[in-house]
C-alpha positions in Angstrom: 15.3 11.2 4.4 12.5 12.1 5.6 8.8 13.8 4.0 5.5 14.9 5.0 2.7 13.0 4.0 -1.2 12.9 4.1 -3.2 10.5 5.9 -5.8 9.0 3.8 -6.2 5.7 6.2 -4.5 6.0 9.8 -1.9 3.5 11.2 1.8 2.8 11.6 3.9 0.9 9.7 7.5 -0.3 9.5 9.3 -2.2 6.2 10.7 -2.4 2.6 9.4 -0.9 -0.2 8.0 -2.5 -3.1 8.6 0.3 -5.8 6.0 -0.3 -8.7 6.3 2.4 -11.7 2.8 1.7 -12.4 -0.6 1.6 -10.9 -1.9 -2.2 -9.8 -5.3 -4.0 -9.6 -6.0 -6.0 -6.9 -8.5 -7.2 -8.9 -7.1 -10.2 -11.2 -3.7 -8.2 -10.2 -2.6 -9.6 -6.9 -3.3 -13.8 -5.5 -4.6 -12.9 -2.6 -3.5 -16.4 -0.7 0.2 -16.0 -1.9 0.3 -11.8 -2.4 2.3 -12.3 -5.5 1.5 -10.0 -8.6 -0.2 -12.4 -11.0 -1.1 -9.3 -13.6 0.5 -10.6 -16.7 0.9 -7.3 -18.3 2.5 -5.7 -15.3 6.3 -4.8 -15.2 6.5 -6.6 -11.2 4.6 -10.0 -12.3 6.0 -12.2 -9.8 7.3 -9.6 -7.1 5.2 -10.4 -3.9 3.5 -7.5 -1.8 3.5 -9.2 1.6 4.8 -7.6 4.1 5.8 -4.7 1.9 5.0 -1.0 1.8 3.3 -0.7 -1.6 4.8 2.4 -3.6 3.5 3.7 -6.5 1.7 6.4 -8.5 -2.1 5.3 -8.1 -4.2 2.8 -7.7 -5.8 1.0 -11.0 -9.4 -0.5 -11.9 -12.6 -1.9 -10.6 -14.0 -1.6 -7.8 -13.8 -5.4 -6.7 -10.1 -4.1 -6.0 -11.6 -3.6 -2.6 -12.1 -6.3 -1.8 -9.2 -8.1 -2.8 -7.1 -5.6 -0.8 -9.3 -6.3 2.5 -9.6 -10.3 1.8 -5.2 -10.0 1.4 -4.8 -7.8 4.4 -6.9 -10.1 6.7 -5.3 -13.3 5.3 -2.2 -11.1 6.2 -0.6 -11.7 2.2 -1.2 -7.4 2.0 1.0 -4.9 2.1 2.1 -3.3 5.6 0.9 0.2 3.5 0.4 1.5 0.9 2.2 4.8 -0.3 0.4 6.7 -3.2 1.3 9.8 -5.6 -2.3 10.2 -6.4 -5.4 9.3 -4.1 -7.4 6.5 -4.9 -10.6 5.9 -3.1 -10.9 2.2 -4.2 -7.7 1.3 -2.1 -8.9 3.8 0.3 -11.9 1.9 0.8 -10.3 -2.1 1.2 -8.0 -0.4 4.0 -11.3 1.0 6.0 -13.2 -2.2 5.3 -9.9 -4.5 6.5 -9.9 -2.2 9.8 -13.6 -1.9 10.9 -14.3 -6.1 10.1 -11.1 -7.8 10.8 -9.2 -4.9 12.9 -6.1 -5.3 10.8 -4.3 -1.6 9.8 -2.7 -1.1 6.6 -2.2 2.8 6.6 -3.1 4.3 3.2 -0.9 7.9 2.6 -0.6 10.3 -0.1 3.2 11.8 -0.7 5.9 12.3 -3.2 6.9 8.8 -3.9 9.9 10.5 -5.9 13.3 9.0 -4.9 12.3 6.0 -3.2 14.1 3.5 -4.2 13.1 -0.6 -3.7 14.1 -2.2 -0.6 14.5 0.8 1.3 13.1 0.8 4.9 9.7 2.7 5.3 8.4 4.2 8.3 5.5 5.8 8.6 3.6 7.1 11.6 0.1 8.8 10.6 -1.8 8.9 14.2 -5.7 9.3 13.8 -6.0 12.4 14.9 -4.2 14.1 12.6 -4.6 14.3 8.6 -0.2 14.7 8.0 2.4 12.0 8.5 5.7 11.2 9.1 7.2 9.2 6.4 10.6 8.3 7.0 12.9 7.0 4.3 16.2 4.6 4.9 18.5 3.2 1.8 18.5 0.0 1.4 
């Protein structure tokens, strides 16, 4: 299966999905030296983003989510990507600042997370140069 996708943050990406049916704080949400959920009122408590594309509807809470998203994406405990239903400029944002200081990529894209199921393989290829994307969608 395969869908278009917008570009919010550049950058390729290859792995399994992490399907979350609702938003996530990296704030107080994530351990950013393990990558393990640590939210205690979230449905995936437990369920570890590393190495994962990230799928859900939106991002959720402050703005120090930021920078728990860069600090886990330079300490390579992030996700791969991040695949949203809804933008969110806070994510947005810890992608950039991972990038431009610590030159790590974890491509940020806006499509219809609909029908992905977890485990399935994720590709996506969003060049810089262009604000659509190829997101491409195995079974698990």
């Amino acid at each position: 299966m395969s869908r278009e996708g917008r570009a919010i943050v550049a950058g390729r990406a290859e792995g399994r999905a992490l399907v979350l049916g609702e938003a996530l704080s990296f704030w107080g949400g994530v351990d950013v030296e393990t990558g393990r959920i640590i939210d205690a009122s979230h449905a995936a408590r437990g369920a570890c983003v590393t190495g994962r594309i990230l799928v859900m509807p939106s991002g959720r809470g402050s703005s120090s989510s930021a920078s728990v998203l860069a600090e886990s994406i330079r300490r390579q405990t992030g996700p791969l990507a991040i695949l949203l239903a809804r933008p969110d400029p806070i994510l947005t944002v810890g992608a950039m600042v991972a990038r431009a200081l610590y030159g790590r990529d974890c491509p940020v894209i806006l499509c219809d997370i609909d029908g992905i199921g977890e485990g399935d393989l994720i590709e996506i290829d969003a060049p810089a140069d262009s604000a659509s994307c190829a997101v491409t969608i195995g079974a698990a």
